[in-house]
C-alpha positions in Angstrom: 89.4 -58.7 190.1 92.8 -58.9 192.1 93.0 -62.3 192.0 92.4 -62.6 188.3 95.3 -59.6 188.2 97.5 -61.6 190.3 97.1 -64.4 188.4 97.7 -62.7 185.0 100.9 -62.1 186.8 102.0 -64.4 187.8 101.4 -66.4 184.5 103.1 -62.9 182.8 106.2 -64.4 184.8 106.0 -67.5 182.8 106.9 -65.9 179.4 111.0 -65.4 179.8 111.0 -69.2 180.1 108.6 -69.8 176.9 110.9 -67.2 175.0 113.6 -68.9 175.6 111.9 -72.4 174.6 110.5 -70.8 171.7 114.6 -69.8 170.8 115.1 -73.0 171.3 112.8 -74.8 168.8 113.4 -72.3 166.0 117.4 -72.4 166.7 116.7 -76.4 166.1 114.9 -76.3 163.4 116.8 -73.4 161.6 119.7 -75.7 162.2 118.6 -79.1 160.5 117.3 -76.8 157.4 120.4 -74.9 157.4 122.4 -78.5 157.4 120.1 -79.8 154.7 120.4 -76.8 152.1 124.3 -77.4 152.9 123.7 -80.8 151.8 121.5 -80.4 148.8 124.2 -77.0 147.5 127.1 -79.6 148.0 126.4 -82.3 145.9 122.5 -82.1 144.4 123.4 -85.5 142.4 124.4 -87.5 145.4 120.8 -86.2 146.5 119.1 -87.8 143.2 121.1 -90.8 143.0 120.5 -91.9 146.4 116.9 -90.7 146.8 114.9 -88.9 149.8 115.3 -91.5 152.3 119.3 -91.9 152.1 118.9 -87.6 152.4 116.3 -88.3 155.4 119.0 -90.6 157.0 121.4 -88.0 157.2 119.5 -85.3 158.6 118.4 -87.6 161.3 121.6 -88.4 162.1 122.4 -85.3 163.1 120.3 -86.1 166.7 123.5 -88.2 167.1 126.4 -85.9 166.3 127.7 -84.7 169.5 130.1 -81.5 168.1 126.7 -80.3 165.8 124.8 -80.7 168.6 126.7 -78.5 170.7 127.0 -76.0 168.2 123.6 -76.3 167.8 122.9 -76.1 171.8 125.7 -72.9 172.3 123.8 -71.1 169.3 120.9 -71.2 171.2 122.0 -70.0 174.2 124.3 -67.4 172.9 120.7 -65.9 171.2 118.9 -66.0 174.6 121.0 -64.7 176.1 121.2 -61.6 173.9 117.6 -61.6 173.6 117.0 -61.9 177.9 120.1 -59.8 177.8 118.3 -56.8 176.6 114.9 -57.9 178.2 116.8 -57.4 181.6 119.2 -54.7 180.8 116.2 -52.7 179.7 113.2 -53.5 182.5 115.6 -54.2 185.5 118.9 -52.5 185.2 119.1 -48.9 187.0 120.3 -46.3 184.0 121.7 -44.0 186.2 123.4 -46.3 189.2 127.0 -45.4 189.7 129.0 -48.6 188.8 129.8 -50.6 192.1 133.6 -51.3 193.1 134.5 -55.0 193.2 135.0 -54.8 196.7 131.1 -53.5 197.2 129.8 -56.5 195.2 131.6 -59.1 196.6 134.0 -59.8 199.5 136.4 -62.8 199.8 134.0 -64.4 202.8 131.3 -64.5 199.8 133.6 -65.9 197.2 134.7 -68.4 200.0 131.7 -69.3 200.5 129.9 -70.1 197.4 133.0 -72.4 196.8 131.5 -74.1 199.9 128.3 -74.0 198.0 129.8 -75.3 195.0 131.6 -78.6 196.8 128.9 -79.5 199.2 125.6 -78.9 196.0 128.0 -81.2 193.6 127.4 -84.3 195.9 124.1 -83.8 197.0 123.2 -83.5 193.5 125.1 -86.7 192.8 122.6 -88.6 195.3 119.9 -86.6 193.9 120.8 -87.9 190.8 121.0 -92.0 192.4 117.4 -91.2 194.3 115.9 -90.8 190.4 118.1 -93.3 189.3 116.6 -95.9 192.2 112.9 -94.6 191.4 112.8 -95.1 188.1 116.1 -96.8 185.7 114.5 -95.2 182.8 114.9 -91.7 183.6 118.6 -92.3 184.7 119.3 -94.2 181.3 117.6 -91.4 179.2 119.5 -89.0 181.1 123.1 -90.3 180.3 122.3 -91.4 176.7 121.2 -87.2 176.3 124.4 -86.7 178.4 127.1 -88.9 175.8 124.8 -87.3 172.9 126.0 -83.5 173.3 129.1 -85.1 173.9 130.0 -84.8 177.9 131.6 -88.0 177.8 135.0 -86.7 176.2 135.1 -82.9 177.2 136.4 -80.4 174.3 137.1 -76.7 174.4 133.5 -76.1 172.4 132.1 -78.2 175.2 133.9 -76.2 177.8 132.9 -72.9 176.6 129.3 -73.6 176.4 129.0 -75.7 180.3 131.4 -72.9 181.6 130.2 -69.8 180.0 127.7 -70.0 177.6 124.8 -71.4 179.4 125.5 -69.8 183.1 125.0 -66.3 181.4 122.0 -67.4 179.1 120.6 -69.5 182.0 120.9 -66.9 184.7 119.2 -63.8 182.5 116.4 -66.3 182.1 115.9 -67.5 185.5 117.2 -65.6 187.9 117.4 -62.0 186.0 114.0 -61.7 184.3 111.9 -64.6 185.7 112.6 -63.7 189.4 112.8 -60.1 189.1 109.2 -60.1 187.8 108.4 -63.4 190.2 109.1 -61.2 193.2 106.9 -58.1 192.5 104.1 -60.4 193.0 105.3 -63.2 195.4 107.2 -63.3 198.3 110.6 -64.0 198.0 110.9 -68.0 199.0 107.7 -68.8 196.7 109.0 -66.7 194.1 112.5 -68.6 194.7 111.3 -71.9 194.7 109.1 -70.7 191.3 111.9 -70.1 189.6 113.8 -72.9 190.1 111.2 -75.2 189.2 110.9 -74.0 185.8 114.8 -73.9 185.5 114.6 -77.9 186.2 111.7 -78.3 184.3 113.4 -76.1 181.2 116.6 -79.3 181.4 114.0 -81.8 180.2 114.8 -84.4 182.1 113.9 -86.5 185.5 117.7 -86.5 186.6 118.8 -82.9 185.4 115.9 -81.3 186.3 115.9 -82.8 189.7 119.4 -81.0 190.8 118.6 -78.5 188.7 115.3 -77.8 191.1 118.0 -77.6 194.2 121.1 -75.3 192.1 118.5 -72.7 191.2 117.3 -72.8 194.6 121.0 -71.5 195.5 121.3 -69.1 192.6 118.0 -67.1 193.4 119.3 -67.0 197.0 123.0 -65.5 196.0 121.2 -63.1 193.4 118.4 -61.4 195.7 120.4 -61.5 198.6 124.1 -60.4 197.1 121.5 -57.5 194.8 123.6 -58.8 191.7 122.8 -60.9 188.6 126.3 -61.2 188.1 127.1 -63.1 191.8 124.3 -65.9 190.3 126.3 -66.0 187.1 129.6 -66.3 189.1 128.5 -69.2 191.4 126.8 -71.0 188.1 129.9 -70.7 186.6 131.7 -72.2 189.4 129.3 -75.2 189.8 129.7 -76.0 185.9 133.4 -75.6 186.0 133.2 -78.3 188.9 131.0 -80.6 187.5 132.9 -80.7 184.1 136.3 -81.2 185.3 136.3 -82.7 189.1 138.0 -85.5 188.8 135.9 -88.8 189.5 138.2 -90.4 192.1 136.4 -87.4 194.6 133.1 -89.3 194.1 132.8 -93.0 196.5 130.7 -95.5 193.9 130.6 -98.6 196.3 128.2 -100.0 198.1 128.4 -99.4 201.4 125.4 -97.3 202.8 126.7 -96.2 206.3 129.6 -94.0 204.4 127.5 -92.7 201.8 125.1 -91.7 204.3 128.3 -90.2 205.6 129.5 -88.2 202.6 125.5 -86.8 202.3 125.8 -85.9 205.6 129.4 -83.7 205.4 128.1 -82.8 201.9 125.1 -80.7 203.9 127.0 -79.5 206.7 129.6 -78.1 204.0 126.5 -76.4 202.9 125.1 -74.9 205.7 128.6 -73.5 206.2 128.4 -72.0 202.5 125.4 -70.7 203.3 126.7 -69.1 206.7 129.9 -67.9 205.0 128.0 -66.0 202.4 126.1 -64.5 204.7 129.1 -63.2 206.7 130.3 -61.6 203.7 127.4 -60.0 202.7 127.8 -58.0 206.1 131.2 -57.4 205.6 130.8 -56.7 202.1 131.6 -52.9 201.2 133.3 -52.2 204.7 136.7 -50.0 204.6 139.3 -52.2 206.7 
């Protein structure tokens, strides 16, 4: 009878993640329709004249328009995030906590070191991303034609605001707010961790993304339950995207030579380590009057 309760649990902890798919499919869909009524009120005779198939045409076409696709993506995310928003705010979030100071949530040596985080993840994650690539083309190909689709190759302010802000906030309620707040009241913390962040790379889709995605949420569950703050995990998320949309790509070696990008994979995961160690500091120091 435990086990069968435990297990009812732990699949309970599955639901933020089917919400937010479920958001997902009806966002889509209320999209195309919403696009095709638009079509059909705009000109009803260019409809007739050039039948269902020319009209079929152009809603498909839509798979391929990078700024509706956006839209399309940020609408989404904004509504899961309201909807997890709410979720979290109302099973998680103390109703009679004092608010913290800034100073009591996060200290320089954790800000530091989370930029440490931030530096050292974006190149592992690169040769995470060349490990898929070597194990199977495919999945690397299908991953930068989804990439050019929603329009990452030219960045633009919609773009920006959804990599940026957007999707940390909706991302993090999901994941690390109301997926691993439930995980761990039935798990311990690493297996509850490492549950979370395997849906949050399986939720991207894709062989490449959900690859590094496996390895960021890995880091975000550790800076939320150890830092005791959703908004740290939304920080450092925000932080990684800002990187990985505007780093510029001379800070990335592409040549050929094996011994120095063993070299760069190797500083990459000291810098790391040192995040990791830097965060830690703070959270000690974090709070104390000087």
């Amino acid at each position: 009878m435990k086990l069968l309760k435990k297990a009812g649990s732990i699949l309970f902890c599955l639901l933020p993640a089917l919400l937010a798919f479920a958001i997902q499919i009806v966002i889509t869909f209320a999209g195309i329709f919403l696009w095709a009524f638009l079509l059909i009120w705009k000109d009803p005779a260019k409809i007739r004249q050039n039948g269902a198939a020319a009209f079929l045409t152009d809603i498909i076409s839509l798979t391929e328009d990078s700024q509706f696709l956006v839209l399309l993506t940020a609408s989404y995310a904004t509504i899961a995030a309201l909807t997890l928003g709410f979720w979290y705010w109302k099973r998680f979030v103390p109703k009679h906590r004092p608010r913290r100071k800034p100073s009591a949530l996060l200290h320089p040596a954790m800000l530091a070191g989370m930029a440490l985080l931030v530096f050292g993840l974006q190149y592992i994650s690169n040769y995470l991303a060349l490990l898929v690539a070597a194990i199977n083309p495919g999945w690397y190909e299908t991953y930068e034609r989804m990439m050019e689709s929603i329009g990452f190759g030219d960045v633009t302010p919609a773009l920006v605001l959804y990599s940026v802000i957007i999707a940390p906030i909706s991302e993090e309620l999901i994941f690390r707010g109301v997926t691993l707040s439930y995980a761990v009241k039935v798990m311990p913390f690493f297996a509850a961790n490492t549950f979370q962040a395997f849906l949050f790379g399986l939720f991207h889709g894709n062989a490449v993304q959900g690859v590094y995605a496996f390895v960021a949420g890995l880091f975000c569950g550790y800076i939320c339950q150890k830092g005791g703050s959703l908004w740290l995990s939304i920080l450092f998320h925000m932080m990684f995207n800002l990187w990985g949309t505007f780093a510029p790509g001379f800070l990335s070696y592409t040549g050929g030579l094996l011994p120095l990008h063993l070299v760069i994979f190797a500083a990459a995961s000291a810098v790391t380590l040192c995040g990791v160690a830097l965060y830690q500091k703070g959270l000690a120091l974090r709070g104390q009057t000087p």
